[in-house]
ChimeraX commands (.cxc) that place a marker at each C-alpha (Angstrom):
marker #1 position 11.43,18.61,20.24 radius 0.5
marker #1 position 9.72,17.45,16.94 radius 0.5
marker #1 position 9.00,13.71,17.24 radius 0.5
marker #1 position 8.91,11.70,13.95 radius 0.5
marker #1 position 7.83,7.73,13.61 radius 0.5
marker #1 position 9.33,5.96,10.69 radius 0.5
marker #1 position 7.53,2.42,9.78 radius 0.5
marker #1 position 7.42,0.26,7.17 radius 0.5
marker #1 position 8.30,-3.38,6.25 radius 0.5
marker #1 position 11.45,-5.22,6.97 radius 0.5
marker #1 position 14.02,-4.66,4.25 radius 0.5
marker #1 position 11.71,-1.44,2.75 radius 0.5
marker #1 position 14.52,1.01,3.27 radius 0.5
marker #1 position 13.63,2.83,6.42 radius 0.5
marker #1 position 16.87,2.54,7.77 radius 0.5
marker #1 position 18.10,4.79,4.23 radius 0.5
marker #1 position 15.80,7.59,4.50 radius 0.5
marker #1 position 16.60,7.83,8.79 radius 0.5
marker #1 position 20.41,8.24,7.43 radius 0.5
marker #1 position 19.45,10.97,4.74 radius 0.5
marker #1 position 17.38,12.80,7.00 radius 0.5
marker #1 position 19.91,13.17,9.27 radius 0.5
marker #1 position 21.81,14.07,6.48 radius 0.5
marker #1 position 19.78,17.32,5.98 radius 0.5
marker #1 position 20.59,18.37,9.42 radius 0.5
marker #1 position 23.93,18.74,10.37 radius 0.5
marker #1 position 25.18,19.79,14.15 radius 0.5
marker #1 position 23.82,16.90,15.70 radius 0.5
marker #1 position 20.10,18.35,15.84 radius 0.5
marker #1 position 18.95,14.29,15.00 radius 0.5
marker #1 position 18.58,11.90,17.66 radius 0.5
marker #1 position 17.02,8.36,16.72 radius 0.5
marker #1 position 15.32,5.69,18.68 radius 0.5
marker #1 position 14.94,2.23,16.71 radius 0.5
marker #1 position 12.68,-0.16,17.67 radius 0.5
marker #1 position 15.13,-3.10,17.51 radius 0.5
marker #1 position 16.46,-1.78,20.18 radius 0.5
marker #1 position 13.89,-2.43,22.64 radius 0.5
marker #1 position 13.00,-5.62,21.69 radius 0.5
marker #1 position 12.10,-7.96,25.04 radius 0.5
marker #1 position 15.46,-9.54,26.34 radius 0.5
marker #1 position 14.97,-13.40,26.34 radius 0.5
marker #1 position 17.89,-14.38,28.30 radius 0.5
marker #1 position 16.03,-16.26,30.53 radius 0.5
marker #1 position 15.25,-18.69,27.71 radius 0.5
marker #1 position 17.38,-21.66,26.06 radius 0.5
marker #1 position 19.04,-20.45,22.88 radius 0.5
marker #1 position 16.79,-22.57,20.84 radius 0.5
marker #1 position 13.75,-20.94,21.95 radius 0.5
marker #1 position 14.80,-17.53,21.86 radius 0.5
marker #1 position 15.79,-18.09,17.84 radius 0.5
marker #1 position 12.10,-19.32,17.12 radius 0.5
marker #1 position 10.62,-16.05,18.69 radius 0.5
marker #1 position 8.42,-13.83,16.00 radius 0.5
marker #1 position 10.02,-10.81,15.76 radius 0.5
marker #1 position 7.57,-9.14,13.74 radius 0.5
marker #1 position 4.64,-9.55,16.14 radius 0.5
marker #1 position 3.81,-6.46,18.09 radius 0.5
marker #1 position 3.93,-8.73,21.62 radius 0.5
marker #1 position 8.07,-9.00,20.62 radius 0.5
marker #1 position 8.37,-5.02,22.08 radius 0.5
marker #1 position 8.81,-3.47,24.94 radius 0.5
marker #1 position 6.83,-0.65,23.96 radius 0.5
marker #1 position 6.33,0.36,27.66 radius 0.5
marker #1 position 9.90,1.23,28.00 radius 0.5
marker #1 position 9.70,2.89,24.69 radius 0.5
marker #1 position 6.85,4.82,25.25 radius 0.5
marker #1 position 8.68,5.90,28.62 radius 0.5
marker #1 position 11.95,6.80,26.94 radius 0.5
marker #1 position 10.26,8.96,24.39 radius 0.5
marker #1 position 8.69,10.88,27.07 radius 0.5
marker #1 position 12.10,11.36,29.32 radius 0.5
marker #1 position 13.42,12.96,26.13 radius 0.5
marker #1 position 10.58,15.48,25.47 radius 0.5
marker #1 position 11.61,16.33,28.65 radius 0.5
marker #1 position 14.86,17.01,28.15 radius 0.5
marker #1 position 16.36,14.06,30.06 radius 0.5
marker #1 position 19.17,11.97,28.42 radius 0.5
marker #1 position 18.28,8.23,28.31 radius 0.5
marker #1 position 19.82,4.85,27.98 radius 0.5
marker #1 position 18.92,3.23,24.85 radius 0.5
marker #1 position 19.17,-0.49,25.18 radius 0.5
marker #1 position 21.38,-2.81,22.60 radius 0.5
marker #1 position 19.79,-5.57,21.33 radius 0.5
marker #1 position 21.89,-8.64,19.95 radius 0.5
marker #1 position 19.99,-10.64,17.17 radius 0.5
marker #1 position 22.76,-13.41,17.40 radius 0.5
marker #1 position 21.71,-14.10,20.92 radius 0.5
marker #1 position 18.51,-12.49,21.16 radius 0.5
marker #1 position 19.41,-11.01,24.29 radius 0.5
marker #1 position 19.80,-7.22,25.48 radius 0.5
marker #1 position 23.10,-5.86,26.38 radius 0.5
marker #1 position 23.79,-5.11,30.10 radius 0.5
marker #1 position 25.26,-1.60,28.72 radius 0.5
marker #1 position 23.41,0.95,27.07 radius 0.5
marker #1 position 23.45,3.69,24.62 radius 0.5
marker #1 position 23.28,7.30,26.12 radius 0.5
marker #1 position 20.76,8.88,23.75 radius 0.5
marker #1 position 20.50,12.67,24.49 radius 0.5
marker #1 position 17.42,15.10,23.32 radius 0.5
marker #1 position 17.70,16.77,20.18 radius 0.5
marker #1 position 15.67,19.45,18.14 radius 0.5
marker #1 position 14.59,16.17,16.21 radius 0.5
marker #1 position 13.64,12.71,17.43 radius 0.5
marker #1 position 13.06,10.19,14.84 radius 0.5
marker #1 position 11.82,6.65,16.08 radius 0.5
marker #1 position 11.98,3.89,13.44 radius 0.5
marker #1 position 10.65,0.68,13.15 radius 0.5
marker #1 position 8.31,-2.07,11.32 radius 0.5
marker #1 position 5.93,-1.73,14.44 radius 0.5
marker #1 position 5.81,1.89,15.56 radius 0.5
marker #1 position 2.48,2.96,13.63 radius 0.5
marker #1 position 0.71,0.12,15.02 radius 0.5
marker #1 position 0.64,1.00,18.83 radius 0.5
marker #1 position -1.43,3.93,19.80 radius 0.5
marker #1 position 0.19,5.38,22.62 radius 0.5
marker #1 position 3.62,5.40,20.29 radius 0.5
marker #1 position 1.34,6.90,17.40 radius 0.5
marker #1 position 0.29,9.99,20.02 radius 0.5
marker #1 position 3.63,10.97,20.66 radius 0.5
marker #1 position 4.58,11.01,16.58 radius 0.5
marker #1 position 4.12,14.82,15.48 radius 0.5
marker #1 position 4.73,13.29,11.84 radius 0.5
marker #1 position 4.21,9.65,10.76 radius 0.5
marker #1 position 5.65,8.42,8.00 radius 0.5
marker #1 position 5.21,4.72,6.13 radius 0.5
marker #1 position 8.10,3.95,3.86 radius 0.5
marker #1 position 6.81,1.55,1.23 radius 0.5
marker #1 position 8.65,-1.23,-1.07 radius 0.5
marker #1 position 7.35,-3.95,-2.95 radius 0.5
marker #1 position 7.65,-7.41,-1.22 radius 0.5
marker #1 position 9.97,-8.82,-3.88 radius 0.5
marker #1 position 12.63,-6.01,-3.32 radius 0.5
marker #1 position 11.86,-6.16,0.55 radius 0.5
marker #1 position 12.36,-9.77,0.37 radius 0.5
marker #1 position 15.90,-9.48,-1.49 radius 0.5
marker #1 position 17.17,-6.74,0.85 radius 0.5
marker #1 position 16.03,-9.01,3.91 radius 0.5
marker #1 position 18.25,-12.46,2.37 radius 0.5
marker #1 position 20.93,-9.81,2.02 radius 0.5
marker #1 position 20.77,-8.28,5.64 radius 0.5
marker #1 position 19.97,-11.77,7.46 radius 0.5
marker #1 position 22.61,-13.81,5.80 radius 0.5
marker #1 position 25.31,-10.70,6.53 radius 0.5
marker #1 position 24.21,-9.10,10.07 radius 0.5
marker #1 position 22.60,-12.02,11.68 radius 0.5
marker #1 position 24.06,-15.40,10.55 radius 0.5
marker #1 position 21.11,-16.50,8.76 radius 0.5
marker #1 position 21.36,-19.18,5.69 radius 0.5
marker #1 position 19.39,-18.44,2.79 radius 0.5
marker #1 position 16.72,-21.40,3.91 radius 0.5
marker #1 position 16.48,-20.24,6.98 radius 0.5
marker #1 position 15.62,-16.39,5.97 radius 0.5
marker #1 position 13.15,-17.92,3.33 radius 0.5
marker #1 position 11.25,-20.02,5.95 radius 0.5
marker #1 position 11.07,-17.39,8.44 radius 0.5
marker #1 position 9.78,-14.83,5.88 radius 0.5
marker #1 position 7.12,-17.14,4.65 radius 0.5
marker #1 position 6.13,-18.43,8.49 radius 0.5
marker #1 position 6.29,-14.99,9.81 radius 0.5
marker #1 position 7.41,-12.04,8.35 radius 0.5
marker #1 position 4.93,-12.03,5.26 radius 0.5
marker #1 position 1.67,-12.71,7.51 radius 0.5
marker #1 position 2.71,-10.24,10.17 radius 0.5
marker #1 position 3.33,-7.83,7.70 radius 0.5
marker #1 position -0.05,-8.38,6.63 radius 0.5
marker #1 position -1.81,-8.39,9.48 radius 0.5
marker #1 position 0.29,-5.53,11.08 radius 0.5
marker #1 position 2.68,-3.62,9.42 radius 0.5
marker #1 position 0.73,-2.87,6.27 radius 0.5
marker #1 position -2.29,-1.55,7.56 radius 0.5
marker #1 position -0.19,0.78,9.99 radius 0.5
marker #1 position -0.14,2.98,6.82 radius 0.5
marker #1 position -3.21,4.11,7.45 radius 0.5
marker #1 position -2.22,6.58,9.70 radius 0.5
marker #1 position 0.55,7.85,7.82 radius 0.5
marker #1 position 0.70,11.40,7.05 radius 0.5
marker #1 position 3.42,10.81,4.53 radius 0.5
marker #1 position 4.01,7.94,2.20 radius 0.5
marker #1 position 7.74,7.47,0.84 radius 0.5
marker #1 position 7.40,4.80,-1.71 radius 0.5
marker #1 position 11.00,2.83,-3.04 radius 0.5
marker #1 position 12.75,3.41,0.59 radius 0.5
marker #1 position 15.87,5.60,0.51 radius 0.5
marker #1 position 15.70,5.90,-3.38 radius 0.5
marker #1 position 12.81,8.14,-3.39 radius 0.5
marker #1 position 14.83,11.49,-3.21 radius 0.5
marker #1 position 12.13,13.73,-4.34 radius 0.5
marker #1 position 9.74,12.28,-1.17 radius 0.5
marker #1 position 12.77,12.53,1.17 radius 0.5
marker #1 position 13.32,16.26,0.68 radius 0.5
marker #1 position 9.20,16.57,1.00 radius 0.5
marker #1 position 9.81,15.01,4.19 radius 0.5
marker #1 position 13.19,17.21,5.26 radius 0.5
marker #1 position 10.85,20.44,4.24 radius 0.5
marker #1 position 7.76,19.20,5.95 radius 0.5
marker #1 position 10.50,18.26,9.46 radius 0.5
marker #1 position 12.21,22.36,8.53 radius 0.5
marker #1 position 8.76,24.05,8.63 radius 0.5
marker #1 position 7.80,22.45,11.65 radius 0.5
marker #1 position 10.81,22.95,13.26 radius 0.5
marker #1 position 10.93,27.18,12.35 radius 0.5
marker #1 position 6.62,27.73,12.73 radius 0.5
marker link #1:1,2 radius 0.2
marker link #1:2,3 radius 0.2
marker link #1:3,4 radius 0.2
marker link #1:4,5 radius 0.2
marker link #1:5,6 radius 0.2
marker link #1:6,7 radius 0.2
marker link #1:7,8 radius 0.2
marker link #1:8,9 radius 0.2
marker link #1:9,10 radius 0.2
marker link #1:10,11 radius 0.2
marker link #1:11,12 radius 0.2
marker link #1:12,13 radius 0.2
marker link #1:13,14 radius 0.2
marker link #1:14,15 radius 0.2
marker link #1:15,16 radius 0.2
marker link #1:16,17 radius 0.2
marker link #1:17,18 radius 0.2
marker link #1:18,19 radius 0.2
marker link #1:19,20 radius 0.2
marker link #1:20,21 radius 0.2
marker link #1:21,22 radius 0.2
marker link #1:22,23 radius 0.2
marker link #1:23,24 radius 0.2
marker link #1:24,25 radius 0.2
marker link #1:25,26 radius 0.2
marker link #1:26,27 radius 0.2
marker link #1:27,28 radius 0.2
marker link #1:28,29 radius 0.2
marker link #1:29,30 radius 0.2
marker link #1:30,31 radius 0.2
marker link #1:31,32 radius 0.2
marker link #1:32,33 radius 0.2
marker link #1:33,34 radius 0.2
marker link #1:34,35 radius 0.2
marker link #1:35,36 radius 0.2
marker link #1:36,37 radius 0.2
marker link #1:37,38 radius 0.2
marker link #1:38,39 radius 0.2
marker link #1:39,40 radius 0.2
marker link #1:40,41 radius 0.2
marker link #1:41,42 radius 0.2
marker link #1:42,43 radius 0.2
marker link #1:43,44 radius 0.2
marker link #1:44,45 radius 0.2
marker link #1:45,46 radius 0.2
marker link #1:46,47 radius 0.2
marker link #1:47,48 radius 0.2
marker link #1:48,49 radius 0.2
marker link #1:49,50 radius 0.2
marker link #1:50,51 radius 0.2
marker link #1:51,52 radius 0.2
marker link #1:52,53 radius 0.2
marker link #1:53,54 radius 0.2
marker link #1:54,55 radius 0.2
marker link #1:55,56 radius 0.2
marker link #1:56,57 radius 0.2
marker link #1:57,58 radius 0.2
marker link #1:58,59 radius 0.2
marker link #1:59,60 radius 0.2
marker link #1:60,61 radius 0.2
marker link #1:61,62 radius 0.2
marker link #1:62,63 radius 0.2
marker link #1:63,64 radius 0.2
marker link #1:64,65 radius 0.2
marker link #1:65,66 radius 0.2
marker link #1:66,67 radius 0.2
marker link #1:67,68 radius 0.2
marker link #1:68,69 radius 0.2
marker link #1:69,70 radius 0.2
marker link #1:70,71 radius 0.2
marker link #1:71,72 radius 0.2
marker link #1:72,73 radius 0.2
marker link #1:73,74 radius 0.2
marker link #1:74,75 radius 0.2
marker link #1:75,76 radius 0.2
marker link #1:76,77 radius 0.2
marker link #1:77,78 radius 0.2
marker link #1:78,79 radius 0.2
marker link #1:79,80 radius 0.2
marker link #1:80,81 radius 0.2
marker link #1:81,82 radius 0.2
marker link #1:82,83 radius 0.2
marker link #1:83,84 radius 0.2
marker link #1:84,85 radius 0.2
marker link #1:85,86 radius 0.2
marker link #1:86,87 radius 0.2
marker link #1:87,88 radius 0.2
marker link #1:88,89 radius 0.2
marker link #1:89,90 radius 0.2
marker link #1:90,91 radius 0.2
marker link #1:91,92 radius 0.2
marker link #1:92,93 radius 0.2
marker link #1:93,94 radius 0.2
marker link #1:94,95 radius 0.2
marker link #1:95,96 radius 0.2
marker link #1:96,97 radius 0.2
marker link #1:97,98 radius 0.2
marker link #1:98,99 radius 0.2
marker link #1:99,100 radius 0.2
marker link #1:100,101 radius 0.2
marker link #1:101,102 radius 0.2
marker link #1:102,103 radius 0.2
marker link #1:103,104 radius 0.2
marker link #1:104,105 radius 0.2
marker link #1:105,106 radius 0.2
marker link #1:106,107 radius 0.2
marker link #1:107,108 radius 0.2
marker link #1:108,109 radius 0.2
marker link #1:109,110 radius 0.2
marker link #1:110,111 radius 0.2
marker link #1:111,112 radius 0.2
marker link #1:112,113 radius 0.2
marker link #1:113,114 radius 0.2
marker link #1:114,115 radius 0.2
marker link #1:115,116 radius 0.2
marker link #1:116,117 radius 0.2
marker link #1:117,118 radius 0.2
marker link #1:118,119 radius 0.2
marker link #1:119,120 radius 0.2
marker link #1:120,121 radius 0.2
marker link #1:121,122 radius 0.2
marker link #1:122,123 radius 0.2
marker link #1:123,124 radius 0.2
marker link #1:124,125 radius 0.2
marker link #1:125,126 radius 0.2
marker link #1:126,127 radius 0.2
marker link #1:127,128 radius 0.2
marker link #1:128,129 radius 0.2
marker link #1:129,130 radius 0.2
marker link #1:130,131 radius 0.2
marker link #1:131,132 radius 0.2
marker link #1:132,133 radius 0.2
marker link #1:133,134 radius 0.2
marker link #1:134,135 radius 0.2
marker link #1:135,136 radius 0.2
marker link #1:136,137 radius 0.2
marker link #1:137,138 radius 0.2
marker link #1:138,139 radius 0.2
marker link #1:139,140 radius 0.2
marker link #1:140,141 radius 0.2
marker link #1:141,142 radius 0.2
marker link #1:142,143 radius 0.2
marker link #1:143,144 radius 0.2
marker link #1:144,145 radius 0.2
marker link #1:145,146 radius 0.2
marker link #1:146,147 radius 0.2
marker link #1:147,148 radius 0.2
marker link #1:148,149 radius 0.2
marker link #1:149,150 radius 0.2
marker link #1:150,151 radius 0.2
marker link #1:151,152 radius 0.2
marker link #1:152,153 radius 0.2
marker link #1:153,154 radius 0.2
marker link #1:154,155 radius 0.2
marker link #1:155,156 radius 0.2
marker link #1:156,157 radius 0.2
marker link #1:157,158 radius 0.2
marker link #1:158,159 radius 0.2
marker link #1:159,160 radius 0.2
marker link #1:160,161 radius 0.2
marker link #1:161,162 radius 0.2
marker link #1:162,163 radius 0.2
marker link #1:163,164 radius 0.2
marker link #1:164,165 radius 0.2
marker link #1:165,166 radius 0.2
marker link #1:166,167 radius 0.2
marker link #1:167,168 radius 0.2
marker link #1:168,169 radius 0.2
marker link #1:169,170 radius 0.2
marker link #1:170,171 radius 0.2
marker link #1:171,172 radius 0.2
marker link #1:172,173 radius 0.2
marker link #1:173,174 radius 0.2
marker link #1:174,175 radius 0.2
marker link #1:175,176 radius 0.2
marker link #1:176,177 radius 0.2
marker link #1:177,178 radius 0.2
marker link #1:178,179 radius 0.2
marker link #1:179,180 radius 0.2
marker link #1:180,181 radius 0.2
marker link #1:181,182 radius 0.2
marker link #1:182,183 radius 0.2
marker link #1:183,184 radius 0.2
marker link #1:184,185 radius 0.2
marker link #1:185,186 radius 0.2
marker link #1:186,187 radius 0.2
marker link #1:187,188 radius 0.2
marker link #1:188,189 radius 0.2
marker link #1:189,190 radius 0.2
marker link #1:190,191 radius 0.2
marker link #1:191,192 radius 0.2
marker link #1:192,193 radius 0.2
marker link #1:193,194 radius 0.2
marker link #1:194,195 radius 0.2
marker link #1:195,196 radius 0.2
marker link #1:196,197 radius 0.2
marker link #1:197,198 radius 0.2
marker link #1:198,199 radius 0.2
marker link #1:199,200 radius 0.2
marker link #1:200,201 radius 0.2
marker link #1:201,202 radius 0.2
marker link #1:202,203 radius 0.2
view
């Protein structure tokens, strides 16, 4: 199994370029963890509460259990991948069978900042966007997927997701091995990327 962590900044397209890549290889060979998916369940919390939580600091994961699931997979077990509801910012009791594949990509704003996750990448990639176009796609998303109003998307990205980008997510790219800048419109740097995932897969 090839193991490859996607990060980058909310709204920078990382989503896009996890559906082209899987794209390039048909007959189910992709399997994909996100990171959203294993954010901490906050059920035992009052509603109000759990809607003020910063999603964009690393402390907001359960990277243990991700960590763990990534393993289970490398070893050929199937795991339950847990569903995360941003409208109630509570986990699921059911799950989402995820089974290994030739490929396992893992994609979140967080997943190049925690070192054990970083060890089990065997490619690490940083998709990059500017912050106004991040910051447009975000309104969009919030306002559709997660019942945000415009004010409320605007004063969460200026109390949280702009200085946790800074202070995390940005200097994640570091340890990139491959930069895709402009997200899922960058088609030249996705087929680098669907070479560089083909080579590895056939050496």
């Amino acid at each position: 199994m090839l193991v490859v962590g996607i990060a980058g900044g909310t709204g920078s397209g990382k989503t896009t370029v996890v559906k082209k890549i899987i794209e390039r290889f048909p007959n189910q060979e992709v399997a994909v963890l996100s990171q959203d998916s294993y954010y901490r369940d906050n059920s035992h919390l009052p509603l109000e509460e759990r809607q003020a939580i910063n999603f964009d600091h690393p402390s907001a994961i359960e990277f243990d259990l991700l960590v763990d699931h990534i393993s289970r997979l490398r070893d050929g077990q199937t795991v339950g991948q847990p569903i995360y509801s941003y409208l109630t910012c509570t986990r699921a009791a059911e799950s989402i069978p995820t089974q290994p594949k030739k490929v396992l990509i893992v994609e979140g704003i967080l997943v190049l900042t925690n070192k054990r996750l970083r060890d089990l990448f065997d490619i690490k990639v940083f998709v990059f966007a500017e912050p106004d176009d991040r910051l447009m796609r975000v309104i969009q998303r919030d306002i559709v997927e997660r019942g945000r109003s415009v004010k409320n998307v605007l004063d969460r990205y200026e109390q949280t997701v702009k200085p946790m980008h800074l202070q995390f997510i940005e200097p994640s790219k570091r340890y990139a091995d491959i930069i895709v800048p402009e997200g899922g419109q960058n088609r030249v740097a996705i087929e680098i990327l669907a070479a560089v995932i083909e080579k590895r897969l056939n050496a």
